[in-house]
C-alpha positions in Angstrom: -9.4 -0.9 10.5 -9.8 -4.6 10.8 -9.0 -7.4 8.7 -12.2 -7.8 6.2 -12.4 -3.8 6.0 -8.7 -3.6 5.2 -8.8 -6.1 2.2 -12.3 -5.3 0.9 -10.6 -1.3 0.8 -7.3 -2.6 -0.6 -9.4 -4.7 -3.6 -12.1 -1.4 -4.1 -8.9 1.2 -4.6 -6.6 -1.6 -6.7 -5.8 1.2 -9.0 -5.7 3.9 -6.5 -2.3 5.3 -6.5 -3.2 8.8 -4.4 -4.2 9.2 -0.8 -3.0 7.6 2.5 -3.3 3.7 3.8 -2.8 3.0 7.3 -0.3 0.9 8.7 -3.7 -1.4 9.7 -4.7 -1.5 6.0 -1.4 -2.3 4.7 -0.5 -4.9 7.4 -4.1 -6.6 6.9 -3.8 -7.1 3.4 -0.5 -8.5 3.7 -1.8 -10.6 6.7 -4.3 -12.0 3.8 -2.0 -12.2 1.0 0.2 -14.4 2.9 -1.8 -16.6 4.6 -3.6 -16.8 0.7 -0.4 -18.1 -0.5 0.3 -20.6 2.0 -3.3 -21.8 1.7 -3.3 -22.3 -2.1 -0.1 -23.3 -2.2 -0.7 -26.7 0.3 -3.9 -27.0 -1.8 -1.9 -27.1 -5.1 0.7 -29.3 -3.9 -1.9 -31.8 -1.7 -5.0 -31.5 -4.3 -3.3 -30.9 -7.5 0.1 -33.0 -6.9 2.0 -30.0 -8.3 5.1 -28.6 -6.6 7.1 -26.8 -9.1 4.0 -25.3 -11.2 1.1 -23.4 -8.9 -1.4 -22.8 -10.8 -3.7 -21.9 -7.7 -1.1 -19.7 -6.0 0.3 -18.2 -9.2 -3.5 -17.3 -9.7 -3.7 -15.7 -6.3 -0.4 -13.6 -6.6 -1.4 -12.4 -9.8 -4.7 -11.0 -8.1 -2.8 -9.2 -5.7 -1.0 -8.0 -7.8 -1.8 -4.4 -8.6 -3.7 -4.0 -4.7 -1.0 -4.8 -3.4 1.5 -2.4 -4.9 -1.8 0.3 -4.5 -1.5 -0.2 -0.8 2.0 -0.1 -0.7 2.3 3.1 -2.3 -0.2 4.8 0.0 1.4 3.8 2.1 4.3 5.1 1.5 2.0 8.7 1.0 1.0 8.2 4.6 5.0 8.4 5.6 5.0 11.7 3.6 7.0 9.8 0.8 6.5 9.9 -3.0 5.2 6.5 -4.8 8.5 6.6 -6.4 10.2 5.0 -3.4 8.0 1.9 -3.8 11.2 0.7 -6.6 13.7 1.5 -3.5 12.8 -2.5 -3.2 15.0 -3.5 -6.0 18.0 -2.8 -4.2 18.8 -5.9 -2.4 18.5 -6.1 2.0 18.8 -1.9 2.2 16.0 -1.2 0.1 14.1 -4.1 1.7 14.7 -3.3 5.4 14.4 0.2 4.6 10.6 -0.1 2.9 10.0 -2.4 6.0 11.1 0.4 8.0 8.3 2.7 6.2 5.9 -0.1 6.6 5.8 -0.5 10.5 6.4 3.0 11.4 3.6 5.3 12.2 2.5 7.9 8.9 2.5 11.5 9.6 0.1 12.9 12.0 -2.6 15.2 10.6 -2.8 16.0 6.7 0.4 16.0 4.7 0.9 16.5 0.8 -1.0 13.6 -0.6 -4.2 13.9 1.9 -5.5 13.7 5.3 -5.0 11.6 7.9 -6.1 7.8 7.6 -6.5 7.9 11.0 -8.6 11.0 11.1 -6.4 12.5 13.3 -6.4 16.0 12.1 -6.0 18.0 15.5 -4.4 21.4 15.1 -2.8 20.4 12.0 -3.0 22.2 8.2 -2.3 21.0 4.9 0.3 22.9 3.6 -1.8 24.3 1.1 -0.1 28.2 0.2 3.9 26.4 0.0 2.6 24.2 -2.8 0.4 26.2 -4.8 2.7 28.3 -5.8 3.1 27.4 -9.5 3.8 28.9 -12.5 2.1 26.4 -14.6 -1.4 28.7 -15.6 -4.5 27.0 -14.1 -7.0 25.6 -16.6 -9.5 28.0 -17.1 -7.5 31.4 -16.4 
């Protein structure tokens, strides 16, 4: 995926919290949120004459908000891992080098619980369909 694919995705699925992001996707966006913030935040300090209050930047980061943590949590699907782990962030330098860890690791090959491949590598591989429908919850419908 390249750079303009990986953010224009990342903006169109801002709300999406199910299916897989490659590590290209994720590592794109943050490629763009970064160098966003630097930008904006020379333009507020050099244009605007503000250093403690960013109005650009602030503007920016509030954008990126939600896509961001979207992307982030699918990727965290594409490691097999539950959205949940995304809060694993709050606990200081584990939590951070471990969700780096997640971040530049390759996802699982072929289709795990929360899709298929984002690569479209699906080879020999099968979701494991039968282990997790087994439910006792009724169906809607039955």
């Amino acid at each position: 995926m390249d750079f303009q694919t990986a953010v224009k995705t990342c903006f169109s699925k801002y709300v999406t919290f199910e299916g897989r992001a490659a590590r290209s996707e994720y590592w794109w966006f943050t490629l763009f949120n970064v160098a966003g913030q630097l930008l904006l935040g020379v333009v507020d300090m050099a244009v605007l004459g503000m250093t403690e209050i960013t109005p650009l930047s602030s503007l920016f980061a509030l954008a990126l908000f939600l896509p961001g943590i979207s992307v982030t949590v699918r990727r965290l699907h594409d490691k097999d891992r539950s959205g949940w782990w995304f809060w694993i962030v709050l606990v200081p330098i584990i939590g951070w080098l471990l969700m780096l860890y997640w971040m530049v690791t390759p996802g699982t090959e072929g289709p795990n619980r929360f899709g298929n491949d984002p690569l479209g590598g699906d080879g020999d591989w099968s979701a494991p369909e039968e282990e997790y429908a087994q439910s006792s919850i009724p169906r809607v419908g039955d």
